[in-house]
N, C-alpha and C positions, 0 to 999 in steps of 0.2 A: 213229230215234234216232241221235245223234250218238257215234260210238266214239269216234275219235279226233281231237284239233283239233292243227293244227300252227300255232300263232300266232307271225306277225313274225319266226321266229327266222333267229338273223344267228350266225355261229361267226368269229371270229377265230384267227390262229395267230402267234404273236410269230414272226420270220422278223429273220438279222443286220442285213439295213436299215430294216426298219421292221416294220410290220404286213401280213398277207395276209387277204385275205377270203376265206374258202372258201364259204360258205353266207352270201346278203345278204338280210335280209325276207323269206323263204321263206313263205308261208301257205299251208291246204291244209286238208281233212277228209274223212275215211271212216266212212261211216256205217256202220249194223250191217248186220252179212251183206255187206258192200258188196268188191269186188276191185275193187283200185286198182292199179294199175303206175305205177312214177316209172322214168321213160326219159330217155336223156340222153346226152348225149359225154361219152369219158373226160374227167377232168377237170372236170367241171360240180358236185360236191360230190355225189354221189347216198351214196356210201359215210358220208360224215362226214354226211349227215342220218339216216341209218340207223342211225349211231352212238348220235346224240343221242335221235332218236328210243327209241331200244333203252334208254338210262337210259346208256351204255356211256362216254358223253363230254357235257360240260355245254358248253350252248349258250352263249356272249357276251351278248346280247339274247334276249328272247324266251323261249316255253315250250311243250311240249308237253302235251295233257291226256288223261288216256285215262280214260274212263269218268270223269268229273267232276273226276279229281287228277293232279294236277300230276305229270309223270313227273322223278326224278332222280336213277334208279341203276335198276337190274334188278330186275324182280319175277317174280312166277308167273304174271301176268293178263300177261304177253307171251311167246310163242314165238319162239324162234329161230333159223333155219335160214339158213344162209353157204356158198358156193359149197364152200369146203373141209368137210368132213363133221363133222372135230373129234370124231370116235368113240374111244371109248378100247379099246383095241387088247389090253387085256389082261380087258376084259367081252366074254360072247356079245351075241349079238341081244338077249335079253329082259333082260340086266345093262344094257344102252345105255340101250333103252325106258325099263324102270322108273327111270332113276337118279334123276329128281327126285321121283318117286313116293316111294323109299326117302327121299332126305336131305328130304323134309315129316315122313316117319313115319308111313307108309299101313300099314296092316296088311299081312299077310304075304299072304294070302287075296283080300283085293282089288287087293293091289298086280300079282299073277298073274292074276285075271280082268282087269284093265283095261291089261296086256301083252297078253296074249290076244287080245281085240280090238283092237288097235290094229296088232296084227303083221298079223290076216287084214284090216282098211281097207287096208294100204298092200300087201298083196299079198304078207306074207312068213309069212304060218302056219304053211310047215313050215321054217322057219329060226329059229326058237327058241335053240335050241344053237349056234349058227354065229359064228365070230368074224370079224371086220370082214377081215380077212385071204385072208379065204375067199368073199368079195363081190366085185361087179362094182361099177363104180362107180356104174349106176343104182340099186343094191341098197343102197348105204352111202346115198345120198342118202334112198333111203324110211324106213331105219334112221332118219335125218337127223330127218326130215318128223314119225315116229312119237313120237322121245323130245320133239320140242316141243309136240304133240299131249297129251300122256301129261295134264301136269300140267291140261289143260283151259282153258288161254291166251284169254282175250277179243279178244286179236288177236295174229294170226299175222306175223310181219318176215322177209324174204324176203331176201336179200341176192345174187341173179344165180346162184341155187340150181343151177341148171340149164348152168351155163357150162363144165362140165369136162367136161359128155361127149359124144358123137359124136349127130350130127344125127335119128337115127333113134330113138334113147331118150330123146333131148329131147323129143322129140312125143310120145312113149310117155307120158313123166313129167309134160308137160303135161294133159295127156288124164285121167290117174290125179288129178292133181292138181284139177284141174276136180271130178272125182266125189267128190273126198273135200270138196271146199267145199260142194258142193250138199247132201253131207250132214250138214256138222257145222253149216252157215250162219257158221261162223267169221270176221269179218274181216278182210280179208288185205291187206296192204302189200308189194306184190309188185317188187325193185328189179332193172332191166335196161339192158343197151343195145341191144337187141334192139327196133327197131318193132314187128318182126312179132308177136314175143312179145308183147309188151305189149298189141297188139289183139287177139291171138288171148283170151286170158288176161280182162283188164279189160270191167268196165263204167264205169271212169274211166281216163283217162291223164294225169300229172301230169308234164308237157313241161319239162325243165330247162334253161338255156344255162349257159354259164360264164363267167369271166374277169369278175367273180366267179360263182357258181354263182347263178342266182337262179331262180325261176318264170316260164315265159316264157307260157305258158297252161295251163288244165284243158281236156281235149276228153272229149265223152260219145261211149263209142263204141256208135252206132246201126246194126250190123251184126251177122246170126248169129254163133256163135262157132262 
């Protein structure tokens, strides 16, 4: 089944001399359970389809659809996770998690068992109490990873998660990351400029150029991970 379609979309930016095309005819899909990575040079539009995608920024042309409608603003059937963590600094660990659980109106009871689990998937169980302050930054990212999780998202938006910290917890986080797909079957929209990433990571890779930003191919990638 088809999760996500990215149909024709084109993003324009009014610019003093004229118009820029940031994003031209883009098309694409992710199927369910499916990892996709969009890879690409700086510059190629990957952030501003991320945007659009996310509901975050309306597209020129074109549309995105996720689960049969139409996306054109933020909802709960998408996850968010961005290179910067965006934690709020005056919640613990389980105030981060739950917070979209709380602003739905989850009960008190379940809003605490499904922190609960989601702190021991991302490997933080005994960080409950712990303020973002007191984390490392592969630790803020799983925080990251957990509060987009929380609400139970139909697909997962990735924004170069992984780009702020040192080489050695990047594979950590990969790795981690891998195991929590396998288990939620979630689909993931995973955006890089990383090759390696994105093979390691994908069983699709969505190949961007720029100048303007457009799709230059989809490759299957037919190799262990």
């Amino acid at each position: 089944m088809t999760r996500v379609k990215v149909e024709n979309l084109t993003k324009e930016f009014d610019v003093p001399d004229g118009t820029e095309v940031a994003v031209d005819g883009v098309t694409f899909t992710a199927e369910q359970s499916e990892f996709v990575c969009i890879v690409g040079p700086s510059g190629c539009g990957k952030t501003t389809l991320f945007r659009i995608i996310a509901g975050l920024e309306p597209a020129t042309t074109g549309q995105v659809v996720l689960d049969g409608a139409r996306v054109t603003s933020p909802s709960t059937d998408l996850g968010l996770v961005f290179q910067e963590y965006h934690l709020f600094p005056w919640r613990t660990v389980a105030g981060n998690v739950g917070f979209g659980l709380e602003r739905d109106g989850v009960a008190t009871t379940e809003r605490e068992r499904r922190v609960r689990e989601l702190l021991e998937l991302v490997g933080l169980d005994g960080f409950a109490d712990a303020y973002p302050r007191d984390l490392s930054g592969g630790m803020k990212q799983r925080v990251a990873l957990a509060r987009a999780l929380a609400v139970d998202p139909g697909l997962l938006l990735m924004d170069e998660p992984f780009g702020a910290v040192d080489a050695q917890t990047k594979k950590l986080l990969q790795d981690e990351l891998l195991d929590i797909w396998r288990e939620t079957g979630k689909t993931i929209l995973f955006v890089t400029h990383d090759v390696e990433e994105a093979v390691r990571l994908a069983d699709r890779v969505v190949v961007m150029a720029k100048e303007p930003g457009r799709l230059r191919e989809v490759i299957d990638v037919d190799v262990e991970r």
